[in-house]
N, C-alpha and C positions, 0 to 999 in steps of 0.2 A: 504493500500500500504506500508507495510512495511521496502520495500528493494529499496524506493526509493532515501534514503541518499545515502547507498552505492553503487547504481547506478551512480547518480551525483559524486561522488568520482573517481567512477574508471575511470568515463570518464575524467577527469580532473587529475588524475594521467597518463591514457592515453595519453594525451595530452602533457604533462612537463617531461614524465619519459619511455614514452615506452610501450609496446604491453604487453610483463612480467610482470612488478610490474602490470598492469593493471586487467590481468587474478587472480594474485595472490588475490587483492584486492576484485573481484569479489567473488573469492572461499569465504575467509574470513567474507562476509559480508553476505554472504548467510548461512553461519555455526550462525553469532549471529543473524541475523535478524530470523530466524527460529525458536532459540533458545529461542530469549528476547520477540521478538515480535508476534509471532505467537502461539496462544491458542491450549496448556497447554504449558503457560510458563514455563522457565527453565527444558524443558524435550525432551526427544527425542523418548522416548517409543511409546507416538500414533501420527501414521501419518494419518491427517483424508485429508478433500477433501485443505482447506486452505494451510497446507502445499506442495499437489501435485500440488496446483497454484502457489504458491512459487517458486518453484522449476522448473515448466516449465518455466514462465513467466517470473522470472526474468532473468537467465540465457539468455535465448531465445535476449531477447531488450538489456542488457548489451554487449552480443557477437557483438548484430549486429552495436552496436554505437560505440564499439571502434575498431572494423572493419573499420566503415566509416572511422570514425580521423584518424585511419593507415594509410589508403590510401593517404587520404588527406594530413598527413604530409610525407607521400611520396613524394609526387608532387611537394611539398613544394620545400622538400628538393633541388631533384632533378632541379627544376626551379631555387631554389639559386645557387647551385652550375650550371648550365650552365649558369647563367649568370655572376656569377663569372670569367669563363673560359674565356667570351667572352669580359668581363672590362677588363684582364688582359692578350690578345691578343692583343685590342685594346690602351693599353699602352705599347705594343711591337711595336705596328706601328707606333705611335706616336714618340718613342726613333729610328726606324729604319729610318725613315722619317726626323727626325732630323738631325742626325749623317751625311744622304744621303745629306741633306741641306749643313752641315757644309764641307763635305767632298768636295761638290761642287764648294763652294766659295772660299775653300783654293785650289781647284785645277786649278780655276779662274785666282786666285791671283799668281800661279806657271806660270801659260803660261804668262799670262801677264808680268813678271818679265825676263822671258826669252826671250819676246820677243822684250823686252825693251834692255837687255843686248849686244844683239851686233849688235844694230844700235848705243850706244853711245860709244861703248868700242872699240877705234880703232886698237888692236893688237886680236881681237876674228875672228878666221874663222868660226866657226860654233860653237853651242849647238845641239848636239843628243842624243834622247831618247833610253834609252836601257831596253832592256827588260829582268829584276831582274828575272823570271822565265822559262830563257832560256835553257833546257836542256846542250845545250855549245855553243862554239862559231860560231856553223855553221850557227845554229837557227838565232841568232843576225847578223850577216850576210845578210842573206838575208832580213831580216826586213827592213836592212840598203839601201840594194841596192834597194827594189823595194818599200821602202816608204817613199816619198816625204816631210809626213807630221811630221816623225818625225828628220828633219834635221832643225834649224835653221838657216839661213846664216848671216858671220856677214860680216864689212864691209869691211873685205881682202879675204872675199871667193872667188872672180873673181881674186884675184891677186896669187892666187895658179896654179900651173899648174894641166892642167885639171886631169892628172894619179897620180897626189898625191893627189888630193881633193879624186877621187875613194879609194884610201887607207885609207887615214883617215875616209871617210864615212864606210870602212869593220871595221874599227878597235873599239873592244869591251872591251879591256883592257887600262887602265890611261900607258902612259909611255912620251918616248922624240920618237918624228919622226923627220926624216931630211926632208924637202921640199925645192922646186922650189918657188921662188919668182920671179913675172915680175917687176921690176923698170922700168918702160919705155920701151926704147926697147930692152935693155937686162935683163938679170935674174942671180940669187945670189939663192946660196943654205943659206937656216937660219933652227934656230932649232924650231921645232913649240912642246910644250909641251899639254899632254893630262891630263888633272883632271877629275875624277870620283868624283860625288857628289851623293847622295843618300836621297832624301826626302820622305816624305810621301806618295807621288803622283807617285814616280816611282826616275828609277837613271837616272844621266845624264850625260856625258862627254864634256867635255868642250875643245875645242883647240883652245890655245894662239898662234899667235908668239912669240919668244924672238928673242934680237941679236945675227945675226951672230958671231960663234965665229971664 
């Protein structure tokens, strides 16, 4: 058996180096193993029956074994890297799921604070939500008038007259409005000013009273 060293070569070259250097290996080994080992040494003139077993046989088991390993470190491969793909999706969800976590708490912690803000702040009529990706102002508008959820009331919202509370709920831009105040039984124009505040979580509008001037 001659060509059974560099048989076990190619296949372990096969194995750390590829399909190429593997063949190359094969070629090479069957040129000395013929050459060194197989009777009449160091000649190539007569080819008797030893050599044409040579020559089928080895080739023949050599092809088919680093064929196999081919395959096999195909599958290899291909099994690392889809599970690579799928560790490192799995640490996309992980971070998205997080994020969605934190995003949650601090958007928690926003209502919460808002909805603390004008039950203790006695010149606040309201906190309302406005909507930062509103084409214009028509859009926030109506968001305004037909959602309940994004008005906060504070505790001079009832002391507004009822068609300036409607105004101030349309209104989408920070400035000074003039409003109706009820004092009992009558009422006094004051100036109610509007702040635009803009968090994480979305913007907001804020309207104070101040004093009459």
């Amino acid at each position: 058996m001659p060509g059974t060293l560099f048989f076990i070569a190619a296949a372990l070259v096969e194995y750390y180096f590829g399909l190429g250097p593997a063949i190359t290996v094969m070629i090479f080994g069957l040129v000395v193993a013929d050459y060194l080992f197989v009777p009449p040494y160091g000649q190539f003139d007569v080819l008797d029956q030893s050599d044409v077993a040579l020559i089928i046989s080895y080739p023949l088991a050599t092809l088919l074994v680093i064929c196999l390993i081919e395959r096999l470190r195909r599958a290899q491969f291909r099994a690392e890297l889809i599970a690579d793909v799928a560790r490192s999706r799995y640490e996309m969800l992980l971070r998205a799921d997080n994020e969605r976590a934190v995003a949650n708490r601090a958007a928690d912690e926003t209502h919460r604070l808002l909805r603390h803000l004008p039950h203790y702040h006695n010149d606040i009529v309201m906190i309302k939500a406005v909507d930062r990706n509103a084409p214009g102002a028509s859009a926030s508008i109506h968001v305004a008038q037909t959602s309940n959820a994004a008005i906060a009331q504070g505790i001079r919202y009832n002391s507004v007259h009822a068609d300036d509370v409607k105004h101030l709920a349309a209104t989408v831009h920070a400035g000074s409005h003039r409003v109706r105040l009820s004092v009992g039984a009558a009422q006094k124009t004051v100036n109610c000013l509007c702040e635009r505040f803009t968090t994480h979580v979305g913007d907001f509008l804020v309207f104070r009273l101040e004093e009459s001037s």
